[in-house]
C-alpha positions as CSV (number, residue, x, y, z in Angstrom):
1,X,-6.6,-5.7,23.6
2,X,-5.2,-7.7,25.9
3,X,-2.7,-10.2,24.4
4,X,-3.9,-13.3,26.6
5,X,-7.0,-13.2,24.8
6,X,-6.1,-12.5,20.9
7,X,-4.7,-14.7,18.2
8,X,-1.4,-14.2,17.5
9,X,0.3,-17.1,16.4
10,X,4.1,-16.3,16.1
11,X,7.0,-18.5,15.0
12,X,10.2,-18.8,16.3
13,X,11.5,-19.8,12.6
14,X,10.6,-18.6,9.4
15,X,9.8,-21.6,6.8
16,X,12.7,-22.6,4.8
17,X,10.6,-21.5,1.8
18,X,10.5,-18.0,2.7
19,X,13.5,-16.4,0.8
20,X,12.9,-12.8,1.4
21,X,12.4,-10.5,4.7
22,X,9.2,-9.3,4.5
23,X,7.9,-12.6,3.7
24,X,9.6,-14.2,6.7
25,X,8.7,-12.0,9.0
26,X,5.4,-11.4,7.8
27,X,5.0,-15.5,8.8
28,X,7.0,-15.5,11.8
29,X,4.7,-12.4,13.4
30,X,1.6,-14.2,12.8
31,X,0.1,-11.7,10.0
32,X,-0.1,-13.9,7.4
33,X,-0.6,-17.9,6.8
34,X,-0.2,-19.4,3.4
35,X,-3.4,-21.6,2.4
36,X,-2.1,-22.3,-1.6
37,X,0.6,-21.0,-3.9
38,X,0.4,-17.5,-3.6
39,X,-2.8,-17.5,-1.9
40,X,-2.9,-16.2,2.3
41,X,-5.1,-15.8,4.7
42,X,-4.7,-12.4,6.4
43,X,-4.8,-13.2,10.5
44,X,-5.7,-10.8,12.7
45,X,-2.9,-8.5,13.9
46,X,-1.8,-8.2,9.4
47,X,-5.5,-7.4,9.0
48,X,-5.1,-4.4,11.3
49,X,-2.3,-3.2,9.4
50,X,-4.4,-4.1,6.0
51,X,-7.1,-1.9,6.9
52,X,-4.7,0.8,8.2
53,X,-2.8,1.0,4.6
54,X,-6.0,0.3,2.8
55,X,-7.5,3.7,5.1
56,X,-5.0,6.1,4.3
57,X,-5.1,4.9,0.5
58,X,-8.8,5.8,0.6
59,X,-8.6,9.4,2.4
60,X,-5.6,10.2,-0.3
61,X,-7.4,9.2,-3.1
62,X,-11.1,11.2,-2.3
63,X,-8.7,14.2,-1.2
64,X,-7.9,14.1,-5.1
65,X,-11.6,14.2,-5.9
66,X,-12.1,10.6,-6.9
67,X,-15.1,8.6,-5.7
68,X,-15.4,5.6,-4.3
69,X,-17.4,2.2,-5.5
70,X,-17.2,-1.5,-5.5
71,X,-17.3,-3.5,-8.6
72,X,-17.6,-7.6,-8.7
73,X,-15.0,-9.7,-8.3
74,X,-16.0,-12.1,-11.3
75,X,-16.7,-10.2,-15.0
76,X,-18.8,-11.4,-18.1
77,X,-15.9,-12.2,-20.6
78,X,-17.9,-10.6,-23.2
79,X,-17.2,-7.7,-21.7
80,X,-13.2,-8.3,-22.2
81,X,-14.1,-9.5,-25.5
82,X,-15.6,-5.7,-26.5
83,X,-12.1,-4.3,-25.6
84,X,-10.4,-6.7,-27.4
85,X,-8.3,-8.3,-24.1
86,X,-10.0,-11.7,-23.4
87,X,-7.7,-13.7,-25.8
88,X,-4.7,-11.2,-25.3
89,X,-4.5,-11.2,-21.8
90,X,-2.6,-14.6,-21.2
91,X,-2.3,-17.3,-19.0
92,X,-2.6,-15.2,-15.9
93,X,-6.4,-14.7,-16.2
94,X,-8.3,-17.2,-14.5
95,X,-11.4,-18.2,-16.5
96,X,-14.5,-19.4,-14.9
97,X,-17.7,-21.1,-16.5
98,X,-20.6,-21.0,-14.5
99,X,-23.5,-23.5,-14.4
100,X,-25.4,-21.7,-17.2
101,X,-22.4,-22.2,-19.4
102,X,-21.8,-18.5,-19.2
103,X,-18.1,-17.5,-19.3
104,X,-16.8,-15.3,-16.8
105,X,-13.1,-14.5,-15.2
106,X,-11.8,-13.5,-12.0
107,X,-10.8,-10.2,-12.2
108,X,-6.8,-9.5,-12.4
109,X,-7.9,-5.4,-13.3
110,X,-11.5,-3.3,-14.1
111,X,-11.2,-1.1,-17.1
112,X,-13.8,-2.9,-18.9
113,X,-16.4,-3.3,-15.9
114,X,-15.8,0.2,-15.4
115,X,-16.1,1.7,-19.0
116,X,-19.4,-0.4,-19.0
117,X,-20.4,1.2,-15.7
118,X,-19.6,4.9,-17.1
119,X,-21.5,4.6,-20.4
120,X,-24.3,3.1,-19.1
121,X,-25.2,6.2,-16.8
122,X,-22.9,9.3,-18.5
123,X,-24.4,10.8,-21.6
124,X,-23.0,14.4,-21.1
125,X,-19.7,16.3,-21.1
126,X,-21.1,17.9,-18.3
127,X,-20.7,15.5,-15.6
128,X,-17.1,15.4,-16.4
129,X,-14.1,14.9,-14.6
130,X,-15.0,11.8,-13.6
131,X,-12.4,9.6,-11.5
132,X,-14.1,6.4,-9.7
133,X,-12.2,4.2,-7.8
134,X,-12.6,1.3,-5.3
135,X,-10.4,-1.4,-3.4
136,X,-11.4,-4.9,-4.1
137,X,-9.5,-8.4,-4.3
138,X,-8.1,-9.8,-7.5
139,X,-6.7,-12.6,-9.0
140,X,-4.0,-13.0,-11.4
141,X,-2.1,-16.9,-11.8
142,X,1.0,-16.2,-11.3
143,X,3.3,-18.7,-13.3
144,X,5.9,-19.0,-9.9
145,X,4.4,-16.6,-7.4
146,X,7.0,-16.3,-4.6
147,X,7.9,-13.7,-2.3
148,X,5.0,-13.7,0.0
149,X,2.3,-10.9,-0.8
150,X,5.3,-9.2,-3.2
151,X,4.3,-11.7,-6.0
152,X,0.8,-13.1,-5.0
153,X,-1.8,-14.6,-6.9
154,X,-4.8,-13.0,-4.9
155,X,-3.7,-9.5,-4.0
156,X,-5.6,-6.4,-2.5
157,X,-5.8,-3.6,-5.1
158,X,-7.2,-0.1,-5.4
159,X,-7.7,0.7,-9.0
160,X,-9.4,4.6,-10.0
161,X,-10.4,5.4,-13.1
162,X,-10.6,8.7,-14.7
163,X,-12.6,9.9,-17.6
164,X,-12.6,13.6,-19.7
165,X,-13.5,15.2,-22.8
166,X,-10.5,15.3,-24.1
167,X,-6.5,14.8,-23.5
168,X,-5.6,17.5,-22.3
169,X,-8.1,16.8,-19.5
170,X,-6.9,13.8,-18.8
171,X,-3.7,14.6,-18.0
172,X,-4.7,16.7,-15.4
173,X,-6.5,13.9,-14.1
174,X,-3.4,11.8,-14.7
175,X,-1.7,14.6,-12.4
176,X,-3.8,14.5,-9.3
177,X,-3.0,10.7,-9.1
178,X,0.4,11.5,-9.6
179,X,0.6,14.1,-6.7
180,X,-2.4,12.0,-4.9
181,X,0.3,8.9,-4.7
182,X,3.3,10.8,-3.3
183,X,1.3,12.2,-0.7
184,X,0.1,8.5,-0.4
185,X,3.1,6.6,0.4
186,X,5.3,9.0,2.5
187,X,2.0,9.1,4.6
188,X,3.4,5.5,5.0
189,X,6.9,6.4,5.5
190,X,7.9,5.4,2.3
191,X,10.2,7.4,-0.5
192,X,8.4,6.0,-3.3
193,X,10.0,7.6,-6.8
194,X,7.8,7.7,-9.9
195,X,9.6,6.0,-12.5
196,X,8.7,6.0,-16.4
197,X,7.4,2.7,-17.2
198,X,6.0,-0.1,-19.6
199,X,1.8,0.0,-20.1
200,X,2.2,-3.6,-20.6
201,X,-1.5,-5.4,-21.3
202,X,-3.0,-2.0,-19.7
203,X,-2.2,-0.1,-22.8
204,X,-1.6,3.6,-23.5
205,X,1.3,6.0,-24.0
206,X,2.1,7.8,-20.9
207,X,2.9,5.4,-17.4
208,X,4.7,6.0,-14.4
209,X,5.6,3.0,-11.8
210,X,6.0,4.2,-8.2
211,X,9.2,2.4,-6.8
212,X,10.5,1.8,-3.1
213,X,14.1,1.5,-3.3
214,X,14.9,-1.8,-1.1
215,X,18.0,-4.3,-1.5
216,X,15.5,-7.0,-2.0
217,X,13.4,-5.3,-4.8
218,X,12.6,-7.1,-7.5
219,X,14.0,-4.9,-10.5
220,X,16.8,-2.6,-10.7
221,X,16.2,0.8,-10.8
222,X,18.1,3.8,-12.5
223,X,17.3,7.5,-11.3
224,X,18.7,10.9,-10.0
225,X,19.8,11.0,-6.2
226,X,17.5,14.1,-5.7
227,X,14.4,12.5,-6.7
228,X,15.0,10.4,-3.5
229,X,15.3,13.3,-1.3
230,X,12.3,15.3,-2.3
231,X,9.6,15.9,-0.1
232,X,6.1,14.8,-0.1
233,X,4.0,17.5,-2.3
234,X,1.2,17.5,1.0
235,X,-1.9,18.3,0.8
236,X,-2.1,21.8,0.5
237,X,-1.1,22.0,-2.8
238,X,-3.5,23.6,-5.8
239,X,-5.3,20.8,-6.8
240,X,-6.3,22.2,-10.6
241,X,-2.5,23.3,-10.9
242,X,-0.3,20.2,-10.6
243,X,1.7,20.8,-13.7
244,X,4.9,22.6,-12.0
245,X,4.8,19.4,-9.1
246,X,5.0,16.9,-11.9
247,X,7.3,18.7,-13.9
248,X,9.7,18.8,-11.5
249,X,10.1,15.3,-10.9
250,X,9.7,14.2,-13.9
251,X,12.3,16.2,-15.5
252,X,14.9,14.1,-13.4
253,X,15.9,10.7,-14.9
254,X,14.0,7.4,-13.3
255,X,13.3,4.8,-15.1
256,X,12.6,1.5,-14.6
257,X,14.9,-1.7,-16.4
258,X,12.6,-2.2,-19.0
259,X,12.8,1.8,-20.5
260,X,17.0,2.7,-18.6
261,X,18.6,4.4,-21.4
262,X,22.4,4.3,-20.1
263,X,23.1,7.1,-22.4
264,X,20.1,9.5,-21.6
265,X,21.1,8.5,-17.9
266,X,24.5,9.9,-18.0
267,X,23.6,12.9,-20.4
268,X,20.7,13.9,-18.2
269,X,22.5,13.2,-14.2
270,X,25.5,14.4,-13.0
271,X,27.5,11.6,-11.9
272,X,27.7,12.2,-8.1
273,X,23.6,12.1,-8.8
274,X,23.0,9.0,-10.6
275,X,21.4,6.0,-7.8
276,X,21.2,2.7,-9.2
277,X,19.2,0.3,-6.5
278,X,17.0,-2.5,-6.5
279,X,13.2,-1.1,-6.3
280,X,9.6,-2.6,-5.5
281,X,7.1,-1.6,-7.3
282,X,3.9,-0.4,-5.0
283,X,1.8,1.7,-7.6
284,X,1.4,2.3,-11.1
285,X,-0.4,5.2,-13.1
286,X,-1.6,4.7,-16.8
287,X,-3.3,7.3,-19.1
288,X,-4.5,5.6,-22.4
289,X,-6.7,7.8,-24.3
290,X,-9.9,6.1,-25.8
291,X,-7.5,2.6,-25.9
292,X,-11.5,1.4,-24.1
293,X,-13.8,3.9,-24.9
294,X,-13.5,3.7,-28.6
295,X,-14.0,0.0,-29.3
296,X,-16.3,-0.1,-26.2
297,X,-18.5,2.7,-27.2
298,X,-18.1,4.9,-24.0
299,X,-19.2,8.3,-25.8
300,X,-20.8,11.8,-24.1
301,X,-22.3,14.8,-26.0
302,X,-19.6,17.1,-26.2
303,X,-20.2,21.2,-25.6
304,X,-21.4,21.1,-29.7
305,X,-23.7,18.2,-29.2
306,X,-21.4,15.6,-30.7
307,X,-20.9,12.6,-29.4
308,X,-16.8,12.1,-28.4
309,X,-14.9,9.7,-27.3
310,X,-14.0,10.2,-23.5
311,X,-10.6,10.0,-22.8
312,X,-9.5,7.3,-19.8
313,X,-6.5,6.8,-17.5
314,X,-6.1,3.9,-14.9
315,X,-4.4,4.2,-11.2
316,X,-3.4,0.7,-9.3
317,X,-2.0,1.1,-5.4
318,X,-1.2,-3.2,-4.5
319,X,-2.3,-2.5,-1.1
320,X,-1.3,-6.4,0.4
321,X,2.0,-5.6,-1.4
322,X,2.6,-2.5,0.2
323,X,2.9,-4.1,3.6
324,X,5.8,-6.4,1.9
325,X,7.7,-3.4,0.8
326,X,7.1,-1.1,4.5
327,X,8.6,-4.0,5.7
328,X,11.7,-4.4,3.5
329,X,11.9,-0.8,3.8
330,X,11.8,-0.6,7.9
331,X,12.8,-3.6,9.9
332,X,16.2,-5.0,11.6
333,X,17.4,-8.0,13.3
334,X,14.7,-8.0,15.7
335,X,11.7,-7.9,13.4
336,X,9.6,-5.6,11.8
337,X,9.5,-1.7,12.6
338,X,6.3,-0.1,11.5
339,X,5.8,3.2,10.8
340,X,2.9,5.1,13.3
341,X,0.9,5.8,10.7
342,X,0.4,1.4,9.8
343,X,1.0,0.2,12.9
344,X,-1.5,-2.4,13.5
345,X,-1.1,-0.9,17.7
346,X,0.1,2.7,19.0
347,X,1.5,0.7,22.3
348,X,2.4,-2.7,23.7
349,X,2.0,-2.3,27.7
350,X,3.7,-5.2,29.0
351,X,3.4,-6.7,32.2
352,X,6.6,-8.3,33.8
353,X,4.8,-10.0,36.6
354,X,1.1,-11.0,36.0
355,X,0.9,-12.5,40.0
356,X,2.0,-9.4,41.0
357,X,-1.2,-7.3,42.0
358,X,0.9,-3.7,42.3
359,X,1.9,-4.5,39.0
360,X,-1.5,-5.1,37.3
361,X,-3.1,-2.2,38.9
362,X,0.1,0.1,37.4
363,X,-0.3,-2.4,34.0
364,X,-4.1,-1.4,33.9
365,X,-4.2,2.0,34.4
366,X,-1.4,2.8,32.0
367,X,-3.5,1.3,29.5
368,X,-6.7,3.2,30.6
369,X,-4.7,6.2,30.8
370,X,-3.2,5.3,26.9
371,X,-7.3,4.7,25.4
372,X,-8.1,8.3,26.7
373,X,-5.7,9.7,24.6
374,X,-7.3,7.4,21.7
375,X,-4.3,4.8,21.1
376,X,-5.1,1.1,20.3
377,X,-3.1,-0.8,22.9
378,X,-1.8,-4.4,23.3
379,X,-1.3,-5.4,27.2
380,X,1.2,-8.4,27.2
381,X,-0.7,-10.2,30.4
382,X,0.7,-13.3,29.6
383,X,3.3,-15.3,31.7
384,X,5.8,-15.6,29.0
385,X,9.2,-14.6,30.6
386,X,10.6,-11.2,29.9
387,X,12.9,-11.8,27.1
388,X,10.0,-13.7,25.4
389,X,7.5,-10.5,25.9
390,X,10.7,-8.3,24.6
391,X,11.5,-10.8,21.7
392,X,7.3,-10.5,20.3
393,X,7.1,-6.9,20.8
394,X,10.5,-6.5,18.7
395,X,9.4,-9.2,16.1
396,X,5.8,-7.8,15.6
397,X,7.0,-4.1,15.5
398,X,5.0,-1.9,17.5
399,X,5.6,1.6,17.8
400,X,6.0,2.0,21.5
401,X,7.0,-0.4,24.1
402,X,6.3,0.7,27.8
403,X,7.3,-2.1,30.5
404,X,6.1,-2.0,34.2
405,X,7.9,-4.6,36.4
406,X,7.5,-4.9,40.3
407,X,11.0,-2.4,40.6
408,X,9.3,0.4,38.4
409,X,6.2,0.2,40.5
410,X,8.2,0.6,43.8
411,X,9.9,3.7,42.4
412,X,7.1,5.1,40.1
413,X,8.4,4.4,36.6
414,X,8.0,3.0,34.0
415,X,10.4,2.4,30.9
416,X,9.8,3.4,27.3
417,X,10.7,1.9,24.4
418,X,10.9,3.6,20.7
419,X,11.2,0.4,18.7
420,X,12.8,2.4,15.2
421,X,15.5,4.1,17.5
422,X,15.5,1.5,20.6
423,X,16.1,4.3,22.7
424,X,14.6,3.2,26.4
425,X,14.1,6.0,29.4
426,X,13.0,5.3,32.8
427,X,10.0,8.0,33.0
428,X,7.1,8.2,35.4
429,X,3.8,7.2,33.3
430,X,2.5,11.0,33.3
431,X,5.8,11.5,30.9
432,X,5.6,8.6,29.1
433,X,2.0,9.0,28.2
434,X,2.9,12.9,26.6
435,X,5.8,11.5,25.1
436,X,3.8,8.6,23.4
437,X,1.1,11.7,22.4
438,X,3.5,13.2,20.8
């Protein structure tokens, strides 16, 4: 992609009214532009990153087994009004009446669409587990959203759904999204720590919040140093044996502020252990029994031909919000520092003299050379000066930087640039290209 030709609007100053990182530099590197309160429109180099996140969110969650669908963005309220949530929900819920006079709401979360869904179509234990999911946009009004995507009104979300026979089935579905969400985020270069949480208007009796410790975060955070420092579980663990993976992390204290116990926290963690930090909340895992399929009537004939109950847990991911928190998680005074795995481009090729025909021969084949090997590449072809081509490929956070000026060409080099590490070498392409393979 050649950077003369896309839309990239960057700013030299973040708006007064951004008051955190990610939301500043989100602005200032042209991924984002604000259209209401809480409302953005996604321009093109955040959508890249968007789909990226929203990709490896996907392949995680149908490695766990669940199955992918889209539901509607708008819901019959009666459906909300079978579960009992229409009136309890609050302010938050935006309600819409449509032309008919028929009431309807813009989703803020799907376990009703999606019990209605399951009993419409499952009559037998047999066709169980059971976990649907899908990624979709939803809307919840904010009473002061702020923070860029971090506290949004309208908000990318994957929600799954699992349904079993019986409890003890459904925490082994409640497991695999557990294990399923670790492998997740440090995909994304994230530590994310599963915290004990609130069900707030979800509901239940078992919840975990998934936290990304960050000065900015919007909570504090209490937990055990070594919950940090665990690994990812990967994906070559026992998928119908997960018990030993949770139990492990959750026998170490994390909790969120709304369930710290100062004294369990000092009685449970040995002092040179105990990590108190600000953390951002990027997922959040609910199992909640029949809480929807009792008063919504989501039954299957059970092994003795009884109609039961099925037992249902819920799984959010905020994919918008995650790129806030990889942000606040990996950036420095230059910009933003993406992770490989997100990166909306592998490589920015820039080109520090566009009238220079030597140059643009060396400029185009590097990036022919860079395609083979199946990178997305941004060529910097403009005729912004060099400390303006350095300043957007620091701001927007790309990977890999490789420069070719008239002096490389002359000697046959070209310099590198890891942007994490800012280490720069002076490499002819050939090595720079294996080095950028990896």
């Amino acid at each position: 992609m050649r950077l003369s030709r896309y839309f990239l609007p960057t700013l030299k100053e973040a708006p007064s009214d951004a008051q955190i990182v990610s939301h500043q530099l989100m602005l200032r590197a042209g991924l984002i532009k604000q259209e209401a309160a809480g409302i953005y429109a996604w321009l093109p180099l955040g959508l890249r990153v968007l789909n990226r996140i929203e990709q490896i969110v996907r392949e995680e969650q149908e490695r766990a087994g669940a199955v992918e669908l889209l539901m509607p963005t708008l819901q019959l309220a009666d459906l909300w009004r079978e579960s009992g949530r229409y009136d309890a929900y609050g302010p938050e819920m935006l309600r819409i009446t449509d032309r008919h006079e028929r009431e309807l709401l813009y989703g803020p979360t799907n376990e009703e669409m999606i019990t209605d869904i399951f009993r419409g179509f499952v009559k037998s234990y047999k066709a169980l587990p059971l976990n649907l999911f899908h990624i979709q946009w939803k809307f919840r009004d904010e009473r002061r959203p702020r923070f860029g995507v971090m506290r949004g009104r309208e908000f990318l979300m994957k929600d799954a759904y699992s349904f079993d026979i019986d409890e003890a089935s459904a925490r082994k579905a409640y497991n695999r999204m557990f294990v399923a969400y670790l492998n997740t985020f440090a995909r994304m270069g994230l530590k994310a720590v599963p915290m004990r949480a609130d069900t707030g208007p979800i509901g239940g009796d078992l919840s975990h919040e998934f936290i990304v410790l960050a000065d900015t975060g919007e909570s504090q955070v209490f937990c055990d140093r070594k919950l940090v420092e665990m690994p990812a579980p990967g994906s070559g663990v026992d998928w119908d044996d997960l018990q030993a993976i949770v139990d492990e992390r959750t026998g170490l204290y994390a909790a969120t502020e709304e369930m710290h116990d100062a004294g369990q926290f000092e009685g449970q963690t040995a002092e040179a252990d105990r990590l108190t930090a600000r953390g951002i909340e990027v997922g959040h895992i609910f199992y909640f029994g029949t809480k929807y399929s009792a008063p919504m009537k989501a039954k299957v004939a059970g092994p003795d031909g009884k109609d039961t109950e099925v037992h249902m847990g819920s799984y959010g991911v905020g994919v918008s919000r995650l790129l806030g928190a990889i942000i606040e998680a990996s950036h420095d005074e230059g910009g933003i520092i993406w992770p490989d795995s997100v990166a909306p481009f592998d490589v920015v090729v820039i080109n520090l003299r566009v009238n220079d025909e030597a140059v643009c021969v060396a400029c185009e084949e590097a990036v022919a050379k860079l395609e083979a090997l199946g990178k997305d590449v941004l060529y910097d072809d403009t005729d912004e000066r060099p400390g303006g081509k350095f300043a957007t490929a620091d701001l927007i956070g790309i990977p890999w930087q490789l420069t070719i000026g008239p002096k490389g060409v002359a000697e046959g080099l070209v310099e590198l640039k890891r942007r994490a590490t800012g280490e720069k070498v002076s490499i002819p392409l050939d090595e720079a290209l294996a080095k950028v393979r990896g």
